[in-house]
ZAMARGU-4260 file (C-alpha; in steps of 0.2 Angstrom, whole numbers, plus 5000, padded with zeros to 4 digits):
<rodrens>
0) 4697/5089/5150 | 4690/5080/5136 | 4672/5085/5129 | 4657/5072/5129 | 4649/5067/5116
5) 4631/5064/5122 | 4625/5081/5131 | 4612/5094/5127 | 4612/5110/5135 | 4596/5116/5145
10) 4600/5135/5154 | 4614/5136/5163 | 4615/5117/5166 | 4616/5103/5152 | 4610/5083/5155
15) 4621/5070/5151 | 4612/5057/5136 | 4626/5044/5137 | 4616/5030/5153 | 4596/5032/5158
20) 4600/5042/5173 | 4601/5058/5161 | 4609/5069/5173 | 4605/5085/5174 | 4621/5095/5178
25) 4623/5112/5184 | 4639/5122/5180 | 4655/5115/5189 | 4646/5099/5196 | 4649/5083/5191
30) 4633/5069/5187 | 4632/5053/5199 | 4644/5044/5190 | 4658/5058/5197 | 4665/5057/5177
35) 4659/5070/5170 | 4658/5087/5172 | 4649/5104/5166 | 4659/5118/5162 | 4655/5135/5152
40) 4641/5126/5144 | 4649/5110/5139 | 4652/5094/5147 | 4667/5087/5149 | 4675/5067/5154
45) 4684/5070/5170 | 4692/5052/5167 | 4697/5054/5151 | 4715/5043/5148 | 4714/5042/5167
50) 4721/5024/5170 | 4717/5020/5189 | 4722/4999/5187 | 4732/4990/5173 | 4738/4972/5172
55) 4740/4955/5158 | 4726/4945/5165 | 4717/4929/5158 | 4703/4931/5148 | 4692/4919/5160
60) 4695/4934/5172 | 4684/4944/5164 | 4675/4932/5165 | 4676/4925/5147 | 4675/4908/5143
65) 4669/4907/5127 | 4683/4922/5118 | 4699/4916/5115 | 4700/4904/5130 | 4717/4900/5139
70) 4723/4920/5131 | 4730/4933/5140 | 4723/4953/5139 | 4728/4970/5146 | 4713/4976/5156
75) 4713/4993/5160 | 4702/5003/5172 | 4698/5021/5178 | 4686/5029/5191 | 4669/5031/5191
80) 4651/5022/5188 | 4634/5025/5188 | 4627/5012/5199 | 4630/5014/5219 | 4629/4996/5221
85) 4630/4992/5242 | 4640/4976/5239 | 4651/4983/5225 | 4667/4972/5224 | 4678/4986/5216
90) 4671/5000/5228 | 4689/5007/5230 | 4688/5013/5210 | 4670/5014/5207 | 4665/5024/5222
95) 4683/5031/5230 | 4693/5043/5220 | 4710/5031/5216 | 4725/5040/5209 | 4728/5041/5189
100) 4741/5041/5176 | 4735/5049/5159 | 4739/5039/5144 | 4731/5044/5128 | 4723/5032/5117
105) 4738/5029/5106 | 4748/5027/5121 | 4738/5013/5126 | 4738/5005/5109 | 4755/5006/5110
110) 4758/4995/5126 | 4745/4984/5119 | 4753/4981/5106 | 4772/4977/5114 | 4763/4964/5126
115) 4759/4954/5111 | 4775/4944/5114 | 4768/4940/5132 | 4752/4933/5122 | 4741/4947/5124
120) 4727/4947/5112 | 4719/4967/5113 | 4712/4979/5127 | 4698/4975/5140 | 4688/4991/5147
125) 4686/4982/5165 | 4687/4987/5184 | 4677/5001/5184 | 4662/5003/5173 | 4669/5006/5157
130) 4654/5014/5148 | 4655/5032/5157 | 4672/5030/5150 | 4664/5032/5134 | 4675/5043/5124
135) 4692/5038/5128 | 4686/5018/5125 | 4679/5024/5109 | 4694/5031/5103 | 4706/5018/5110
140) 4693/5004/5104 | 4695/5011/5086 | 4714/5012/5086 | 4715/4994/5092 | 4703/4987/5079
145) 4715/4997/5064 | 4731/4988/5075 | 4724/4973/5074 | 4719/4970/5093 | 4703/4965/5101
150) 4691/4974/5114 | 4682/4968/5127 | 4670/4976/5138 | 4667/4971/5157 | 4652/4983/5161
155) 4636/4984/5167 | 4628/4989/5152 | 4618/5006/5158 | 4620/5013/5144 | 4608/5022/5132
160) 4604/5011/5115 | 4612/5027/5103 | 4630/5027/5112 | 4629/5009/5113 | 4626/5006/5096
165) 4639/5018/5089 | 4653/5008/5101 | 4648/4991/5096 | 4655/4989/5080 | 4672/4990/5088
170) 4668/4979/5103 | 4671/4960/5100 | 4666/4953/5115 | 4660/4958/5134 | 4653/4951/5150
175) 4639/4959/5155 | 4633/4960/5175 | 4614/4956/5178 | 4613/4958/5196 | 4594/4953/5197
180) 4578/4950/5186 | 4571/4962/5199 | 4568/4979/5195 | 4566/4982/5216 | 4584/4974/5219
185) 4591/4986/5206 | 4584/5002/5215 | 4587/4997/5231 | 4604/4990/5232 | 4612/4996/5215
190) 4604/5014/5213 | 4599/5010/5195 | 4586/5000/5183 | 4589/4984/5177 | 4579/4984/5159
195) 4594/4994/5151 | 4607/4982/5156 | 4596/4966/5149 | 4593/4978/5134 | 4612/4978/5131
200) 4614/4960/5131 | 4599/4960/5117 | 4607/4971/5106 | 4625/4968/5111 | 4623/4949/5105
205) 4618/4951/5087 | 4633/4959/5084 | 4649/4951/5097 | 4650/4939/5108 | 4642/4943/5124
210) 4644/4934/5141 | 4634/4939/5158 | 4640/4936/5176 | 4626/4935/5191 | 4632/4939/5208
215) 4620/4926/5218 | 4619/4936/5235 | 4609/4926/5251 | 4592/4931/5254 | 4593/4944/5239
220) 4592/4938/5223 | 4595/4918/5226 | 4576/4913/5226 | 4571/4899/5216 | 4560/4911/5205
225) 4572/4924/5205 | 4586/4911/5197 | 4572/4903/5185 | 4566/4921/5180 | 4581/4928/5176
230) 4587/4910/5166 | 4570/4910/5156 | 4575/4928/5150 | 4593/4925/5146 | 4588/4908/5136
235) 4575/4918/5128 | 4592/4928/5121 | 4599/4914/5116 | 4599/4894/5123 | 4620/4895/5121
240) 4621/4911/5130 | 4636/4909/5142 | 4631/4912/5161 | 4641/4913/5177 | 4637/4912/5192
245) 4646/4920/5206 | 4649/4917/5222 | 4644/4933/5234 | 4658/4938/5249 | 4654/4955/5259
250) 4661/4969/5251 | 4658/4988/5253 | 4643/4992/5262 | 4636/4974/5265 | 4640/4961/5277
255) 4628/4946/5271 | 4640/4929/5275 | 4645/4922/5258 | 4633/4913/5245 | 4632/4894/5252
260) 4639/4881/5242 | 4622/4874/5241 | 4613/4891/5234 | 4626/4889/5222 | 4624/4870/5217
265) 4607/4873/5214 | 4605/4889/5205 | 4618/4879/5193 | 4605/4864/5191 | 4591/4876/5189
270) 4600/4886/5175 | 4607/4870/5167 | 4591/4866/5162 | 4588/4880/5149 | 4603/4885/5147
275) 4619/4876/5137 | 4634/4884/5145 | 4634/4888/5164 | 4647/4891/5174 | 4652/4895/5194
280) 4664/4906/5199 | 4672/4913/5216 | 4672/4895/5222 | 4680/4879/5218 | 4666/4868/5213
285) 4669/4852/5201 | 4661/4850/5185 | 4658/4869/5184 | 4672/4877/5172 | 4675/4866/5161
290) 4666/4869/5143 | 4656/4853/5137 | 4648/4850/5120 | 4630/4852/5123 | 4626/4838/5108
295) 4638/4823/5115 | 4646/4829/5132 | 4661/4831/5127 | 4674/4842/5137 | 4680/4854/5124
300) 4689/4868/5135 | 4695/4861/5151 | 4699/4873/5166 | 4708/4871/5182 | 4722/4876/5193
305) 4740/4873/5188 | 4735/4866/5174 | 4729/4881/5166 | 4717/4880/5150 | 4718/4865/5139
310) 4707/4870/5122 | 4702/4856/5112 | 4689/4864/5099 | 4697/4869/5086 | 4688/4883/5074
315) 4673/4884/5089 | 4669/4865/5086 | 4668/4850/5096 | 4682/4837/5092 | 4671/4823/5095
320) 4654/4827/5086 | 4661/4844/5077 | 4647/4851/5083 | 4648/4871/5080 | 4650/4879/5099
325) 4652/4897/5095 | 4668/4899/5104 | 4679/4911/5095 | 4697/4903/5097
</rodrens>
């Protein structure tokens, strides 16, 4: 087992410092993220090199849109996360206990680093929730920066602002899940507190390029103030902050029917109107992948089917008014 980094010890337990929750861990137990374990005084990562899920996937399955559009990534995954999320789409990871294969950190690099041929661009931290997977994405996101590679983070973003701040300088871009403005819809249905996952966004954006995914669930968060509220906030971050929507299907321990069509058509209008770069996801909807040039209209990344990615902004800026988009190509 690997020792964490964030821990102080208190008696015979020690509390974890690494996400808000601060777990307080007696010996031989494990905190609610299931990852990390006190032993003999010390805390250790359970997960450590622990590969649950592995596979070359398209940036704008991250989702990404705006990070080297039309690329390709190996996105790795282990076990674990501190939320309890009751619609949780990767439950089997997240909540279950999936089987592993260890590969260290150079390991991984390694493989990275042969899959370049495929197209691969770096590593992405996804599945699961990549921040209890602190140490080993700190050491494999270190390694990859010397090699040459990118990271990308899919997370949550509970995560304390002292861990999060020493990772970022590796990190070149992540999406980052705001399930709700509402701090109630975090307790109830995720188990957690929303502030620290907007805080990441805040701080995460000054220094890579940061994405966020909302997972519209019927008669949860898909109020017209819920949608507006949580807009307002994420163009108070930034007017060009990319935002996807998603479309909700029952998953784990929730049974809601799907997001309608229509909930998603008009959260779309709702956040288009503060917001430059808005897209849908889980749904074919037209008119909401393609990336357009908020100063003339223009369709600078088109997305779609067999067709694949089609960039046309060369350097981050449109072709047709070289206006600068902040896409990193």
């Amino acid at each position: 087992m690997h020792e964490c980094l964030y821990y102080d010890v208190e008696g015979a337990s020690v509390r974890c410092g690494l996400c808000p929750f601060h777990c307080s861990i007696a010996d031989n137990k494990t905190g609610r993220c299931r990852a990390r374990r006190a032993r003999g005084g010390k805390l250790h990562s359970l997960n450590y090199g622990e590969i649950a899920s592995a596979g070359l996937d398209p940036i704008e399955k991250k989702p990404l849109y705006h990070f080297h559009p039309g690329s390709l990534v190996l996105s790795v995954g282990s076990f674990g996360c501190n939320l309890t999320c009751q619609f949780c789409q990767n439950w089997s990871i997240s909540q279950g206990q999936p089987s592993t294969q260890f590969m260290s950190p150079q390991e991984l690099v390694a493989i990275a680093q042969e899959k370049r041929a495929a197209g691969n661009i770096g590593i992405a931290y996804t599945y699961n929730e990549p921040m209890i997977w602190f140490e080993y994405v700190l050491d494999t996101a270190r390694l990859a920066r010397e090699q040459g590679l990118v990271n990308v983070l899919v997370t949550n973003g509970i995560v304390e602002e002292e861990p999060l701040r020493e990772l970022l300088p590796y990190v070149d871009a992540m999406n980052v899940d705001i399930k709700s403005i509402r701090e109630d819809f975090y307790r109830r249905l995720c188990g957690g507190d929303g502030k620290a996952a907007r805080r990441t966004v805040e701080l995460a954006s000054a220094g890579c390029l940061v994405e966020i995914t909302n997972l519209i669930i019927p008669g949860e968060n898909d109020s017209d103030r819920d949608l507006i509220d949580l807009f307002d906030w994420a163009a108070s971050v930034s007017r060009r902050l990319p935002v996807h929507l998603s479309r909700y299907h029952p998953a784990y321990r929730f049974d809601a029917p799907p997001t309608p069509a229509d909930t998603l058509r008009r959260a779309h209008q709702l956040a288009r109107e503060r917001l430059d770069f808005v897209y849908v996801g889980n749904i074919h909807m037209s008119g909401t992948t393609d990336t357009r040039c908020p100063a003339c209209d223009e369709v600078v990344v088109e997305r779609g089917g067999a067709c694949g990615t089609t960039v046309r902004c060369g350097e981050g800026r449109c072709p047709g008014c070289g206006e600068d988009l902040g896409i990193v190509t």
